[in-house]
N, C-alpha and C positions, 0 to 999 in steps of 0.2 A: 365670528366677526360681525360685529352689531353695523345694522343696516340701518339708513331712513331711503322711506319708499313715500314718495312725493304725490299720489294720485290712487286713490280708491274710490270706490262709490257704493260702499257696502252703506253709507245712509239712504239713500235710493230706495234699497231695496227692505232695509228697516221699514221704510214709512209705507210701503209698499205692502207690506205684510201684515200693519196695523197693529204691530207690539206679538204676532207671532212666533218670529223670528224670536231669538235670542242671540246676542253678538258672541258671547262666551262661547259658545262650541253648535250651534245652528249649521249643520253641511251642507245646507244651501248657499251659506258665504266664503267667497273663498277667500276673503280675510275677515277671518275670527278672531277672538283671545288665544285658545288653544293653536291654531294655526302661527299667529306673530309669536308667542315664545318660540316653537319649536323651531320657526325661522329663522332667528336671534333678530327679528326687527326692532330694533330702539323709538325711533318715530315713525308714526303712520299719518300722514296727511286724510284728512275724511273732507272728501268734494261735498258741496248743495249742489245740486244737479234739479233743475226742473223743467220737466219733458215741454217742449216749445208747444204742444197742444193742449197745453193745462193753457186756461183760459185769462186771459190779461189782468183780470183782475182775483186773481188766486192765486199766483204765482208766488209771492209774499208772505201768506200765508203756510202754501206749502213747503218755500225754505223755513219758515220760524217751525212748522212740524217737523223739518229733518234734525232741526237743531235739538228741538222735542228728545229724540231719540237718541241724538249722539249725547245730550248732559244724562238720560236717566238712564238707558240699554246701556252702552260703550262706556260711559264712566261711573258712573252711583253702583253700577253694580260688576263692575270689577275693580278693583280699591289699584291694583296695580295701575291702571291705566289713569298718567295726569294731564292735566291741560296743558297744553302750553299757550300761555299766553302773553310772554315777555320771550323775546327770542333767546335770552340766555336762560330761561327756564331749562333749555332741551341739555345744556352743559352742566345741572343743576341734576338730573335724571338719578336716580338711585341704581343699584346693579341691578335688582328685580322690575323695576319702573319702565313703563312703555308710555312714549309723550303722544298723545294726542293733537293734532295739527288741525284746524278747521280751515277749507279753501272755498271761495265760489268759483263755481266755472260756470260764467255768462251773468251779465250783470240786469239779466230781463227781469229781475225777481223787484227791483226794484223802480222799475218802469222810471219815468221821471225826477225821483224824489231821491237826492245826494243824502238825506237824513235818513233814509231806510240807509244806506251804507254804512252811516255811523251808526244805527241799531247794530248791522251786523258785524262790524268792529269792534261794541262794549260787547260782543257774545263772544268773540272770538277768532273772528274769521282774521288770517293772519298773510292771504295770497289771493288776488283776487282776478280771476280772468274775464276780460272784459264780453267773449261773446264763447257761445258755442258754435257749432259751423252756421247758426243762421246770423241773419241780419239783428241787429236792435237798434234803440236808439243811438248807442255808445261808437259801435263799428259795425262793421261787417265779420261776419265768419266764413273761415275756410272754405265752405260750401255755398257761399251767396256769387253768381255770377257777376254780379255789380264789379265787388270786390274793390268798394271805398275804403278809405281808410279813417282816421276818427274821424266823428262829431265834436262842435264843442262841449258836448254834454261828456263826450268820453276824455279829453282832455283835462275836463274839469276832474274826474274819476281820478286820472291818474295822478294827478299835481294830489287830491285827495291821499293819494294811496304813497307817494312820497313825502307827504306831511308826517302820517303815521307809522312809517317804516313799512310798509305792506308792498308784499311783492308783488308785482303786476305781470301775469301769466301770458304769454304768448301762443300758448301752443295751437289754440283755433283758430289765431286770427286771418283772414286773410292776408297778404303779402304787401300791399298798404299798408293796412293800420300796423302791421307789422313792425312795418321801415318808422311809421310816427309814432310807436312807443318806443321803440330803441332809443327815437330824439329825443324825446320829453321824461321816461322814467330813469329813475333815481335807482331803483332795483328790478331789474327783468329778470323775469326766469322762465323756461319753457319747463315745466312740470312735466311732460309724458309726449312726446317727439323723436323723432329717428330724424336718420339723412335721407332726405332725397334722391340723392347719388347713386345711394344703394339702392332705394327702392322710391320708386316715382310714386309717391303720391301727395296728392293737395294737402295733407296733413303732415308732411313732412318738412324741414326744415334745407332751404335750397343751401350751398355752399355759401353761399354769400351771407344767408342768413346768419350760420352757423358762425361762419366767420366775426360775422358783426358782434355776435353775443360773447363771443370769446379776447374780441377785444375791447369790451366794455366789461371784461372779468364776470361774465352773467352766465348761471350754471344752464346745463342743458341736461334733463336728464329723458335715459330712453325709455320709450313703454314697450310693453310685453305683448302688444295687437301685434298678431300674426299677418295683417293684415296690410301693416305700415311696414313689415319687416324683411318678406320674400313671400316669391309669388310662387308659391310650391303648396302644396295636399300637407306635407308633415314640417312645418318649422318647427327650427330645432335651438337648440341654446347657440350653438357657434354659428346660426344666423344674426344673433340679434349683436355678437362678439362683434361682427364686419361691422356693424353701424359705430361701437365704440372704437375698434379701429380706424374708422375714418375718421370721426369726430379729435380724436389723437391726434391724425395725420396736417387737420386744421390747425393747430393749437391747443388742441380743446383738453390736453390729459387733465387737466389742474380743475376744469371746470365741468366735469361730468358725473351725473348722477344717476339715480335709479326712480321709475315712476310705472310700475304695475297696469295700473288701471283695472287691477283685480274687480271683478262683480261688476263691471261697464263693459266688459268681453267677452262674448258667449265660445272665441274657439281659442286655446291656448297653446303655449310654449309645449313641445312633447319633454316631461320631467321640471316644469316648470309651469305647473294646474292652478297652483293656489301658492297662498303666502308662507306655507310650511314648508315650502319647497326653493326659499328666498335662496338658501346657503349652498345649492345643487350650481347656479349663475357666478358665483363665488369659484364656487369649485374648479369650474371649467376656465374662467379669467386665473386666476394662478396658474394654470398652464401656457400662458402668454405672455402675466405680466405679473412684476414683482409684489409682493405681500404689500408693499407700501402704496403702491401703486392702486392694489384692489381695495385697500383699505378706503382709497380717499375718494374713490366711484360709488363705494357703497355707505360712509359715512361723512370722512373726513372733511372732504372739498366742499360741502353743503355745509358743515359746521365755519369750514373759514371764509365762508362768504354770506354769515348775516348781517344781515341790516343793521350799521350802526349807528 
């Protein structure tokens, strides 16, 4: 059952390694080449991620290096993996073909300047999160006590990001800017989020949230942080089941998805370590819920709600 998994950060750890690494079969990453086929994942979303202590004016730099590594590591040198860079490219996939997604998560890489955005929209970038849990100019993150909600410089972003078809990522945001992109984007999507409900944390999506994005048809997909999931030594996969079961219980079956966060999480799922192990999550959702049903968690629902 072919997957798209909406959050990774095995570019991080590429740029990180300084061309060490290899994406093809490197066991350092827990999504690799050889890991995504055995998983049957179909798209991979690959984050820019740039650590908030990288210094204001490199930050730019250090996304255009991750970018570095995801055109010449992740695709020049494995011919199976393509870009996507037209959202019906991912409908276009061959049976051997694994689409490539490029996301920002926090929009600090671009300090000021709306034209570093359009650099990183002719590269690729196709989802764009406005903050990580800190502050920027744009909003606030999950993790800033403030907890404003946009600027007009993040508004400006977003009205950008629905000129382009670009999704505008929720999952950091604090619970303001939260509520002001609901209003203002054209396509939201929370890439790697759980419930609340189930498990209290700031990174998690409150009921109301959830709610809002399900009635504005906006996918919600959950990550695999043991952290966001239950507050117990061993989670397990029918922890992370409770979260899609509530999410269900909202509205949400039609609009849920899947988001890893593989290589951004040092403790994992138990039987669910890396991306080889995508179809083990599968396994256990068919025990609850119908073929059709798991189908559209793990692919489908994400294919009927792009951007048109």
């Amino acid at each position: 059952m072919n997957i798209i998994d909406l959050h990774c950060d095995v570019l991080l750890k590429l740029n990180n390694s300084r061309g060490k690494m290899k994406f093809k079969d490197a066991n350092e990453l827990d999504t690799n080449m050889e890991r995504l086929k055995k998983g049957e994942v179909k798209v991979q979303a690959f984050a820019i991620f740039v650590c908030p202590d990288i210094k204001t004016e490199q930050k730019f730099q250090v996304a255009l290096d991750q970018i570095h590594y995801f055109y010449t590591d992740v695709l020049e040198n494995n011919p199976d993996m393509k870009l996507i860079k037209e959202w019906s490219d991912i409908e276009r996939l061959k049976e051997n073909e694994i689409g490539a997604l490029l996301t920002l998560e926090g929009v600090d890489v671009i300090g000021n300047d709306l034209h570093k955005l359009s650099i990183l929209y002719q590269l690729g970038v196709r989802s764009v999160g406005l903050t990580w849990n800190n502050t920027n100019l744009a909003a606030d993150g999950a993790g800033e006590k403030r907890g404003a909600g946009l600027t007009s410089f993040g508004e400006e972003i977003v009205e950008f990001n629905n000129d382009h078809k670009i999704l505008t990522d929720v999952s950091h945001l604090c619970e303001q800017a939260f509520w002001d992109v609901i209003d203002k984007a054209k396509f939201p999507v929370a890439s790697h989020s759980n419930s609340r409900f189930i498990m209290n944390h700031v990174r998690n999506l409150t009921d109301e949230q959830a709610k809002a994005m399900f009635e504005k048809d906006a996918m919600v997909h959950v990550v695999y942080c043991p952290e966001f999931i239950k507050e117990r030594k061993n989670v397990e996969i029918g922890d992370l089941i409770e979260h899609i079961d509530h999410f269900c219980s909202l509205g949400g079956e039609n609009n849920i998805g899947l988001g890893s966060d593989f290589d951004g999480i040092s403790a994992k799922i138990v039987n669910l370590e890396n991306a080889s192990m995508q179809q083990n999550l599968l396994n256990e959702l068919l025990k609850h819920y119908s073929e059709d049903q798991v189908k559209g968690f793990a692919f489908k629902n994400f294919v009927r709600h792009l951007p048109k």
